[in-house]
C-alpha positions as YAML, in Angstrom:
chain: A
units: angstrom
residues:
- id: 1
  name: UNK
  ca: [-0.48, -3.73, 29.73]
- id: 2
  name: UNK
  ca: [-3.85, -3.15, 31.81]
- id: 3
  name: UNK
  ca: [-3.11, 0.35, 32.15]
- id: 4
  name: UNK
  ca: [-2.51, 0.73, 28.76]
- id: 5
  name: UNK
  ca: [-5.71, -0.79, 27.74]
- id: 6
  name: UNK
  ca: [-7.27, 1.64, 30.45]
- id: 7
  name: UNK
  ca: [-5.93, 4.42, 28.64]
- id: 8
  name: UNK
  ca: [-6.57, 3.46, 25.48]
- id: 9
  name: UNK
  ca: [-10.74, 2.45, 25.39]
- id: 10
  name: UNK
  ca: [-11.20, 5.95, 27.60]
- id: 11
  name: UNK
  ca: [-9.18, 7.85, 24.91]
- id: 12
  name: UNK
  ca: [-11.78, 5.98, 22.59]
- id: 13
  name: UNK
  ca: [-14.62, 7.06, 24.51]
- id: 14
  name: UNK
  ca: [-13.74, 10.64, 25.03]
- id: 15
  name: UNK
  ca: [-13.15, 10.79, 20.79]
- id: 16
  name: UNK
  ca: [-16.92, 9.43, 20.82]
- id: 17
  name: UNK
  ca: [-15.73, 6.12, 19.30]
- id: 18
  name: UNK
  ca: [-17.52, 2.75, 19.81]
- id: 19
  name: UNK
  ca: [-15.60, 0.69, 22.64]
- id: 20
  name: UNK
  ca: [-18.15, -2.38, 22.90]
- id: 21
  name: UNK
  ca: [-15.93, -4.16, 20.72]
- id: 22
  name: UNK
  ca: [-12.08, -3.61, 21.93]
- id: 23
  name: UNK
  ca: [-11.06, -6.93, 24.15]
- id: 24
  name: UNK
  ca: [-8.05, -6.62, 26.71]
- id: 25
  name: UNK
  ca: [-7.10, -9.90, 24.71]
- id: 26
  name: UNK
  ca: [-7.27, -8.98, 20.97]
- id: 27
  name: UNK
  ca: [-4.75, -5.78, 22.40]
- id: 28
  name: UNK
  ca: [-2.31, -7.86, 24.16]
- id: 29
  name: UNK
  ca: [-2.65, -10.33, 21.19]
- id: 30
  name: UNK
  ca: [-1.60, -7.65, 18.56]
- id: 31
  name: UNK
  ca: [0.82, -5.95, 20.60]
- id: 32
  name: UNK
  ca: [2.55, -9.32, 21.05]
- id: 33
  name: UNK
  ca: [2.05, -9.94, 17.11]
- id: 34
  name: UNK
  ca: [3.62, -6.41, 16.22]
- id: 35
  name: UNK
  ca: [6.17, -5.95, 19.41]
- id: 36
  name: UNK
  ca: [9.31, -7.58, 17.46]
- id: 37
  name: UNK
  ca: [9.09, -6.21, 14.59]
- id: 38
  name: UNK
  ca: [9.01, -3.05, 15.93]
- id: 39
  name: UNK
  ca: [12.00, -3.37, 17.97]
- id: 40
  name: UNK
  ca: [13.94, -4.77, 15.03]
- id: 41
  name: UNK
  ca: [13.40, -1.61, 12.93]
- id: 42
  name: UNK
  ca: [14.57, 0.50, 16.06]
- id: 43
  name: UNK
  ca: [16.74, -1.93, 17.52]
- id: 44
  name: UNK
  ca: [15.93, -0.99, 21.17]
- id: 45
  name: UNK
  ca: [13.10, -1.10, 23.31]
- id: 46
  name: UNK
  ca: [9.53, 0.27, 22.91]
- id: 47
  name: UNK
  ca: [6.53, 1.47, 24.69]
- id: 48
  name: UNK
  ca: [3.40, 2.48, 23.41]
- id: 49
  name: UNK
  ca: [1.55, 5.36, 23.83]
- id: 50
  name: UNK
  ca: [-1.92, 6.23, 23.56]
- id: 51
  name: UNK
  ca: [-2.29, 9.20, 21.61]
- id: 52
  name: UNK
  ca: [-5.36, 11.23, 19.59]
- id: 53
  name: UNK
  ca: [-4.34, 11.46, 15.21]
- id: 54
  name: UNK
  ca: [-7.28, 13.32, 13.05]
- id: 55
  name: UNK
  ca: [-9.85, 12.99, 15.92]
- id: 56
  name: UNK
  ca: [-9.13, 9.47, 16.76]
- id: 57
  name: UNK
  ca: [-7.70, 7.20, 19.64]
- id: 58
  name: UNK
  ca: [-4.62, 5.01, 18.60]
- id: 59
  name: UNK
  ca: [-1.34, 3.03, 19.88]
- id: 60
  name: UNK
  ca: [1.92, 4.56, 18.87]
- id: 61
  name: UNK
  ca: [5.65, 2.81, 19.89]
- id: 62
  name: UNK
  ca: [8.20, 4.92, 20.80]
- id: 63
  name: UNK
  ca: [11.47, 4.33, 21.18]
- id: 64
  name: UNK
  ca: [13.21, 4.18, 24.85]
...
């Protein structure tokens, strides 16, 4: 999960967006929130990937 917060706020920075607000805690907390859900519409595991949409950083699951 730390590596994935790595990745994500230097994804961030490198799209120029403000980072002095993203908390390893608040990510963890709405992974958690989301992560069932998720795996109940694809009925397998997930991972999430960091990736850049219109010029911005964000989370994506994928399916295993």
């Amino acid at each position: 999960m730390r590596s994935l917060f790595r990745r994500f706020v230097k994804a961030k920075q490198m799209c120029g967006e403000d980072v002095s607000n993203i908390r390893y805690e608040s990510l963890v907390k709405s992974i958690s929130h989301q992560l069932p859900k998720i795996q109940a519409e694809h009925g397998r595991e997930v991972e999430f990937q960091v990736v850049i949409r219109e010029g911005r950083a964000v989370l994506r699951a994928k399916p295993r």
